[in-house]
Each structure stands twice: as structure tokens, then as C-alpha cells.
C-alpha positions in Angstrom: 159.1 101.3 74.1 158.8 97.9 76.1 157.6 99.4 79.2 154.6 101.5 77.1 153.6 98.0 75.5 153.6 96.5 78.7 151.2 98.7 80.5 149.0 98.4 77.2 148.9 94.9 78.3 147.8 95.4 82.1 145.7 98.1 81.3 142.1 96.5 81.2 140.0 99.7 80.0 141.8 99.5 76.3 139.7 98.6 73.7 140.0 94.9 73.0 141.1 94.2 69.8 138.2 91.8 68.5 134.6 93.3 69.3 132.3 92.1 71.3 129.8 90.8 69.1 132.2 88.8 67.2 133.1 87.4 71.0 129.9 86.8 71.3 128.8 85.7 68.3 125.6 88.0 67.9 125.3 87.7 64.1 125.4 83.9 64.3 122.1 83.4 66.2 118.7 85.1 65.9 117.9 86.6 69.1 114.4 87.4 68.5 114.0 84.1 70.0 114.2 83.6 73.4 116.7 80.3 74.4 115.7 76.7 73.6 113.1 78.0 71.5 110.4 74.9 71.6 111.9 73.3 74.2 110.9 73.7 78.5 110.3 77.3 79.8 113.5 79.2 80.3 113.9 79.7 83.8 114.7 83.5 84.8 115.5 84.7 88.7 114.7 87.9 89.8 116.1 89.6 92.4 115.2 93.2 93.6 116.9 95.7 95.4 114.6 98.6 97.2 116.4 102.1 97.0 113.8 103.8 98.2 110.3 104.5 98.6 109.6 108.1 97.8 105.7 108.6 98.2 102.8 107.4 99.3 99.4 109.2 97.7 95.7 108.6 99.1 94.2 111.1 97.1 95.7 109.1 94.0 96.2 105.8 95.6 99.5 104.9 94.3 103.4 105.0 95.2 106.3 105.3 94.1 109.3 103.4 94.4 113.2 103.7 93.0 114.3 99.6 92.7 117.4 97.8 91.2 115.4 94.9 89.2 118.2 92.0 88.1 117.6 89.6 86.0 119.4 85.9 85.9 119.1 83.3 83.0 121.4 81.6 80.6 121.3 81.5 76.9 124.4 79.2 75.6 124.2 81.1 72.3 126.0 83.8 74.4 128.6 82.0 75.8 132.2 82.2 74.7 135.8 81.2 75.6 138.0 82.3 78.4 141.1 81.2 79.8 140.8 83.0 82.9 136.9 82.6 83.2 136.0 86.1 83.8 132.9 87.4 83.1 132.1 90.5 79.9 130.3 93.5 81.3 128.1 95.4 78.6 126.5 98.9 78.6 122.8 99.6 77.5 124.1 99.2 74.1 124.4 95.4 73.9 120.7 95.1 75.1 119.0 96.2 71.9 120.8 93.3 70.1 120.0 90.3 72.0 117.2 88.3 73.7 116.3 89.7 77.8 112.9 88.9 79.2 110.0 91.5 78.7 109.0 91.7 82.2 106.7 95.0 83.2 105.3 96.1 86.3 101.4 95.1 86.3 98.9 97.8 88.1 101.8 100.3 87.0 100.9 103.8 85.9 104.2 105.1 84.8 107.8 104.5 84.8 111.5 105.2 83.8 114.7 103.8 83.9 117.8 106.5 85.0 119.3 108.0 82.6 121.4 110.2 84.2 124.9 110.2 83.3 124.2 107.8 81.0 121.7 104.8 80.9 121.0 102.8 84.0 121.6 99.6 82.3 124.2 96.9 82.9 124.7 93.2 81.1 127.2 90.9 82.5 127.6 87.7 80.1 130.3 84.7 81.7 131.7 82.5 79.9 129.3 79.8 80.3 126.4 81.8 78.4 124.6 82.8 82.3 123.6 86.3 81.8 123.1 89.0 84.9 120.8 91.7 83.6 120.6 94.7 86.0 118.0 97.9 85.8 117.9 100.9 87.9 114.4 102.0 87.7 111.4 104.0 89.2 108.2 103.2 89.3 104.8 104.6 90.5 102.0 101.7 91.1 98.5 101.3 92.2 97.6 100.3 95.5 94.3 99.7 97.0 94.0 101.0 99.8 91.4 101.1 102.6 90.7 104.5 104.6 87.8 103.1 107.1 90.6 103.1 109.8 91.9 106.4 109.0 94.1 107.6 110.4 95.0 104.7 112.7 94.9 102.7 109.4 97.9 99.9 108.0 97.9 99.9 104.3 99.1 96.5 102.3 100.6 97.7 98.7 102.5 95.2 96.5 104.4 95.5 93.2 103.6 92.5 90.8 106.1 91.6 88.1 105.4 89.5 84.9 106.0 88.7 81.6 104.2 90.4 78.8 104.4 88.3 76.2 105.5 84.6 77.5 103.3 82.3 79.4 104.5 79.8 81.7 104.7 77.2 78.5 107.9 79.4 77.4 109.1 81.8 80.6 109.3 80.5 84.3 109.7 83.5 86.2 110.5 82.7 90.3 112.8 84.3 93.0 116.4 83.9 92.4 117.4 83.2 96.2 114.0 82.8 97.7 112.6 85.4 100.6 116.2 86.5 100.6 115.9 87.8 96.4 114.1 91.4 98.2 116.4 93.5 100.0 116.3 97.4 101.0 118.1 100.1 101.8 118.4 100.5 105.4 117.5 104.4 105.6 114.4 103.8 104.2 111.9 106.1 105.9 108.8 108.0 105.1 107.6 111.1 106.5 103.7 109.7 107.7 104.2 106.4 107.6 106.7 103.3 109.4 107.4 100.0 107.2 106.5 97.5 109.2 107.6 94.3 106.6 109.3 93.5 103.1 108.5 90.3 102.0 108.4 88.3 98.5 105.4 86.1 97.3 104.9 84.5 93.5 101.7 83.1 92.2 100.3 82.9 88.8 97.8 85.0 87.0 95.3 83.9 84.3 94.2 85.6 81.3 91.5 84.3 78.7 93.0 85.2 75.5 96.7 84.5 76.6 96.8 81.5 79.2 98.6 81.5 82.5 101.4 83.7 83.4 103.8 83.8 86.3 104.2 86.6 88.5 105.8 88.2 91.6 105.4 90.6 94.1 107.1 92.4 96.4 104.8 92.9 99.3 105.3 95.8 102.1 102.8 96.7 104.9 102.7 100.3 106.1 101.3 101.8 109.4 100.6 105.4 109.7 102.3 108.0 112.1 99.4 109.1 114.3 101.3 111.6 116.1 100.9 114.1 112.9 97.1 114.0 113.2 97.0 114.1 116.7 98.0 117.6 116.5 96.2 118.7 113.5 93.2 117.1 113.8 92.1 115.0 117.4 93.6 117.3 119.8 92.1 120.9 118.3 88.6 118.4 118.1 88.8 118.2 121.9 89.4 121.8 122.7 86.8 122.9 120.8 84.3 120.2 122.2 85.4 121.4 126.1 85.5 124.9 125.4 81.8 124.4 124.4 81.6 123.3 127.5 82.1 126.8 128.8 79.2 128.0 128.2 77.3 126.3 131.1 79.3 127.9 133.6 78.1 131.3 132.2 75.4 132.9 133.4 71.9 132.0 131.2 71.1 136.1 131.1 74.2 136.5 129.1 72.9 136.0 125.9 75.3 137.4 123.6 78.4 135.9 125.1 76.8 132.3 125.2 75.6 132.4 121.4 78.7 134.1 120.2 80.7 131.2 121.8 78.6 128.2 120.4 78.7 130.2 116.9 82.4 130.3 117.1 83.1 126.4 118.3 80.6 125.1 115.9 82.2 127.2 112.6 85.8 126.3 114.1 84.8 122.4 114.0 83.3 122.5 110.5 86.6 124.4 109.4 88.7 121.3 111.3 86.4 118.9 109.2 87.1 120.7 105.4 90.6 120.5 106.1 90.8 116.8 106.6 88.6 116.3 104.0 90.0 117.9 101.5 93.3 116.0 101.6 91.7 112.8 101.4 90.2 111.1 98.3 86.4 111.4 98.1 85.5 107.7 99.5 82.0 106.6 99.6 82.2 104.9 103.6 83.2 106.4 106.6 86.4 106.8 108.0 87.5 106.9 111.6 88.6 110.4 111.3 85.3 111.2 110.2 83.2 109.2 112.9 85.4 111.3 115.8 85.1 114.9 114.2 81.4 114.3 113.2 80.7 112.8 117.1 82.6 116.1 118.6 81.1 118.5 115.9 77.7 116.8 117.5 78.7 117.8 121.0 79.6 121.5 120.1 76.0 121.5 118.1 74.4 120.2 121.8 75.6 122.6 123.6 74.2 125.6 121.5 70.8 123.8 121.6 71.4 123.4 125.3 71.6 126.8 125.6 68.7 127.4 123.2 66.5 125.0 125.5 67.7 127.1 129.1 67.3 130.1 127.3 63.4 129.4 126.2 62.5 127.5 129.5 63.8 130.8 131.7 61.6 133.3 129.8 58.7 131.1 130.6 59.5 130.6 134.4 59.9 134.1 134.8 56.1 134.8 132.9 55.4 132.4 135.5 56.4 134.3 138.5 55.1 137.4 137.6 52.1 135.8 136.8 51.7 134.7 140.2 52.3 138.6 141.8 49.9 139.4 139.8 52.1 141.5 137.3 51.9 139.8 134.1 49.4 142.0 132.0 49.8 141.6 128.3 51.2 145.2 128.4 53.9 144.9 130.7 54.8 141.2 129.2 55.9 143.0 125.9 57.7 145.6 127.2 59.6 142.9 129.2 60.8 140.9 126.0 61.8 144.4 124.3 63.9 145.5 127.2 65.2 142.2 126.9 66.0 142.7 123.3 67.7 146.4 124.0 70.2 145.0 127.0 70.9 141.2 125.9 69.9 139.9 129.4 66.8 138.8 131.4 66.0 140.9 134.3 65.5 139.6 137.6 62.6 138.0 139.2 63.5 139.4 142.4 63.6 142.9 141.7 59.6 144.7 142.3 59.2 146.5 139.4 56.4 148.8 139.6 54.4 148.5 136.1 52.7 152.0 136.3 55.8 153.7 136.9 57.3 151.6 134.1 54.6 153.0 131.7 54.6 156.6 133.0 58.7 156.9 132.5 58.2 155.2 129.0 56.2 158.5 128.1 58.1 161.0 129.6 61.7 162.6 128.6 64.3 160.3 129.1 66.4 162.8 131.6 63.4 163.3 133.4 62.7 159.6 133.9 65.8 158.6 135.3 65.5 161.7 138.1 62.4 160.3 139.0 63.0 156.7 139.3 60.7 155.4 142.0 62.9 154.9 146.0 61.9 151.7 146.0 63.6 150.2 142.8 66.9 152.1 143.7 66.7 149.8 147.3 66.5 146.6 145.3 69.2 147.6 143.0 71.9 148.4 145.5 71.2 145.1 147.8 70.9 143.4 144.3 74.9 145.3 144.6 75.8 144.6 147.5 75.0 140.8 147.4 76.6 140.6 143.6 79.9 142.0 145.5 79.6 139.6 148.5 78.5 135.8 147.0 79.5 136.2 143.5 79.8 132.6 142.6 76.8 131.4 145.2 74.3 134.3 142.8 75.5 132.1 139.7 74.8 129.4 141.0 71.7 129.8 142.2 70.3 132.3 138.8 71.6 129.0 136.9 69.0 126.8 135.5 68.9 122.9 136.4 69.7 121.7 133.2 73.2 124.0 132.9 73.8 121.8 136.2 73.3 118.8 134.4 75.3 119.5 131.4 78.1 120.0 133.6 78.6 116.2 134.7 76.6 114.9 131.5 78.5 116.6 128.5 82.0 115.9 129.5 81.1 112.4 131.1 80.1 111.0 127.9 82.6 112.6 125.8 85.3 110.5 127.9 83.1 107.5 127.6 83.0 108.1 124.3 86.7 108.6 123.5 87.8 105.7 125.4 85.2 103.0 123.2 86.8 105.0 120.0 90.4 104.4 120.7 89.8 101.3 122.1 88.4 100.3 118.8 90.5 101.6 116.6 93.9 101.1 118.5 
């Protein structure tokens, strides 16, 4: 009917009735070369379109990045007539039949174009022979990164585009609308890092064998989140480093609990030190994660030596003051270091220990030793009592030695002197 032939006519999807390469005029030309073969360079824009940026990898130092890359040039052996001046668009299919520029991504170590429903691919040809060629593609690249400010680092990464095969004698490659060819997506966001800047550059590059070869780059400067290593990494630093500092409030005769808690700070710092390690790549400088961990693990060791140091300079003031009453035969100085051994703690200075009934009870039973315990040591023990109950904190004090005073204001005095040159520095 009329009105069936009618929408025929408005319907634009139809098949046309002449094909597109006889529109065109494919077989006519040979498109193995490029347009005005022997003539100037053809000039081809490029304009890029940033999807998305979907990782960013230290250990490997690359990225990766999901672009729309269009090309613009115009080959007059394409063009064609049109009375309304509208522009062909082509499918993937058209591509494999006629001359588009060979540009690849240099420093790249893979890549794909979308295939999914079909080919990512689209050729526009107007009527004039201009030609808009348009890829949807992903692409993971180099980067060279530097990790001596890490984690308070910014990393500069670029994507370079060039021509494989044509120098600049045959293929001009430059921005198609200047700093305004590089868009992006405004959700772009990463999970450690905040883009700072997208900007476009060109330059040339020069190879021996081949000549001189234009190229462009896309150019994006990222600063790390420092918030996520804050929490996994600085701020368990610091509590280990002050809870090392525990151990000069407690009392130098408790040896067990004071080495038990340097142990335990010095094995949870290394632990905090593997972890960050072994998510980064295996660099041969220092970083500035590394130059705060390895300072606090250095703290941590200090204390435990500090401890080692009052621990060795209290046995020999104690030899000391028994040597002065008189009471420091050989005899008596071992059994002193083996009771010592037995209880974990130093016995006091203060108490009058009578040496001769020391050695008789050490020969006798053991029930019958602690019946006859001499008057005089049972008076010293309960004023030792009675005093322990009263002045807790002033007995502390006092039993202390001098340099557990000292490391007191020392330790955590340079540690905040020390914390405010590093973030200073780094920030």
C-alpha cells in the first residue's frame, strides 16, 4: 500500500539500496596508502575522553585506564555526494577496508578494545571525505614512579600516543582542540589516591633507525590518601613506641614483666614493618615509611637496652652495699644471684639478712626452716609491709634507679622532636 511505502521512505534503519562501498568508492582507490601519498604529512587530531581510571599498582608500577581515543583526518578518496550533507556512520567492519592511522600506546604493556555487545568501533565519513574515527579502549601503562616520599608521596604518570609506522615526514599527529582535546568523567575516583590535574602535552620522539616521530601525552598527577596509612601503619608505630615507655614506670626488681613487655613491643614493630613491606615493590632507597618505622622500632629497641643497662648497674650497687656492711663473702654473693634467679626480683638492700642463718636454713628441711626463721627478719618484713601499704608510689620512686628517671622526660621528648622534623619534612 501507499502508506507501507511511505514509511519505507522515513524509515532510516532500512538497508540502503546501493552499498556503502560503492558510495564510497573503496574499490576505486588503494587504501594501503595513507592520503596524499608523497605529498605534506596528513594531519590527524586526537581527542581523548577518560572513562575511568581503574588501578593504580606500585608493586608493578603501572595503571590502568578505560579511554574513548578519536581520531580526526580527511582523505577525499572517501568523500561522496549528498544532497542533504549528512554524514555515513560505519561499524568495525568498514575499518579493515580503508586507510586509519596506526597509532599505539608507547610504555604500554597490554591492551584491548571492548568487545562487548559487539565491537567498540565507530567510523563517521561526511560528505567532504573528513573522517571521525572513535575507539573505546583499555589500557594498562608504565609509570615511573618514585616511593622515597611514601606514603606522603605525589606520583606523575602519563600515557604517550604515537604513530608506529609514519614519521613526521608523512603523519602529523597534534591535539584536535588544544588543552580542551582531554576530558574525563566527572566521578572519577580512586580508592588511595585524589587526581589532582588532567592535562595534555605533545613533543616528539627520536629513533635512530626510523627518524623523528610525533607524540602525545595525557599527563595526570596523583596524591596519595594518607589517612589509610595513618591507621595501619603511623598510628600502631606510636602506640607501640609509648607503651615502651611503660616500662620505666615499673619497678627495676620486676624483671619478668619488664622484659616480657620490650619482647612483645619490639616483635609487634617488626610485624608492623613486614606488612608494609611486603605490599610495596622491593626498591633499592629508602622510603619515608621506612625512615619513621625503622626510627620508632629504634626507640622500642632503646628501651629494652635501657632496661638491660638499670638492670646490670642495680646488681652492682647492691654488691656495693653489702660490701660496705661487711656482708659480701663470695658465698653469700652466689646464693644472692640464685635466689634472684628462683623469684625474678632483687631483694632489698634494706632488709638485714643474717648470712649464717641463711646457710644454716639452706641445710636444713624446708618446713623446718621456715618455723625457725630468725625474729629479726620477720620485723623488717612487716615494716617493709607496712610502709609498701602506706607510700606505695613514694617506695617506687625512690627503689627506681636514676636513669628510669631520665628516660622518662628523655624518651618521649625526643620522640616528639622527632615527629614534628619528620612531618614537617615530608608534609
Amino acid at each position: 500500500s501507499k502508506r507501507e511505502i511511505k514509511m519505507r521512505k522515513l524509515d532510516s534503519t532500512k538497508v540502503r539500496p546501493l552499498k556503502s562501498e560503492q558510495l564510497l568508492r573503496i574499490e576505486d582507490h588503494d587504501f594501503a596508502l595513507r592520503p596524499g601519498f608523497g605529498g605534506s604529512p596528513i594531519p590527524v587530531g586526537i581527542d581523548v575522553q577518560v572513562e575511568s581510571i581503574d588501578s593504580i599498582s606500585e608493586v608493578d608500577m603501572d595503571f590502568t585506564m578505560t579511554l574513548y581515543l578519536r581520531h580526526y583526518w580527511k582523505d577525499e578518496r572517501l568523500s561522496f555526494r549528498s544532497n542533504k550533507n549528512k554524514s555515513m556512520t560505519f561499524d568495525g567492519r568498514l575499518i579493515k577496508k580503508i586507510w586509519v592511522p596506526d597509532v599505539f600506546f608507547v610504555h604500554s604493556k597490554r591492551s584491548f578494545i571492548h568487545d562487548t555487545t559487539v565491537e567498540n568501533v565507530m567510523l563517521r565519513v561526511y560528505p567532504d571525505g573528513n573522517v571521525l574515527f572513535s575507539l573505546r579502549i583499555t589500557v594498562s601503562a608504565m609509570c615511573f614512579m618514585d616511593f622515597s616520599r611514601f606514603p606522603l608521596d605525589t606520583q606523575n604518570c602519563s600515557l604517550e600516543l604515537e604513530s608506529y609506522a609514519y614519521n613526521e615526514d608523512d603523519l602529523m599527529l597534534y591535539w584536535k582542540h588544544g588543552n580542551k582535546s582531554l576530558s574525563t568523567d566527572e566521578h572519577i575516583s580512586l580508592s588511595q589516591f585524589f587526581i589532582e590535574e588532567f592535562s595534555a602535552s605533545s613533543g616528539l620522539a627520536f629513533y635512530s633507525s626510523t627518524g623523528w616521530y610525533n607524540r602525545l601525552f595525557i599527563n595526570f598527577a596523583l596524591r596519595r590518601h594518607i589517612f589509610f596509612f595513618v591507621l595501619q601503619s603511623y598510628f600502631p608505630a606510636m602506640l607501640m613506641v609509648m607503651l615502651s615507655w611503660v616500662s620505666f614506670w615499673i619497678d627495676r626488681r620486676a624483671v619478668p614483666a619488664r622484659v616480657s613487655l620490650g619482647i612483645t613491643t619490639v616483635l609487634t614493630m617488626s610485624t608492623i614493618m613486614t606488612g608494609v613491606s611486603a605490599s610495596m615493590p622491593q626498591v633499592s632507597y629508602i622510603k619515608a615509611v621506612d625512615v619513621y618505622l625503622w626510627i620508632s622500632f629504634l626507640f622500642v629497641f632503646l628501651s629494652v637496652i635501657e632496661y638491660a643497662a638499670v638492670n646490670y648497674l642495680t646488681t652492682i650497687e647492691e654488691r656495693k652495699q653489702l660490701k660496705k656492711r661487711g656482708k659480701a663473702s663470695g658465698m653469700y654473693t652466689i646464693d644472692a644471684v640464685q635466689a634472684m634467679a628462683f623469684d625474678g626480683c632483687f631483694h632489698d638492700t634494706d632488709v638485714d639478712m643474717d648470712l649464717t642463718a641463711f646457710s644454716d636454713r639452706c641445710e636444713e628441711n624446708e618446713t623446718r626452716a621456715c618455723a625457725a626463721s630468725d625474729s629479726s627478719v620477720d620485723t623488717a618484713r612487716i615494716k617493709r609491709k607496712r610502709s609498701l601499704k602506706g607510700n606505695v608510689g613514694r617506695i617506687i620512686l625512690q627503689n627506681n634507679h636514676v636513669i628510669d628517671t631520665y628516660s622518662r622526660i628523655i624518651f618521649p621528648s625526643v620522640y616528639i622532636v622527632f615527629n614534628f622534623f619528620y612531618w614537617g619534612l615530608y608534609i
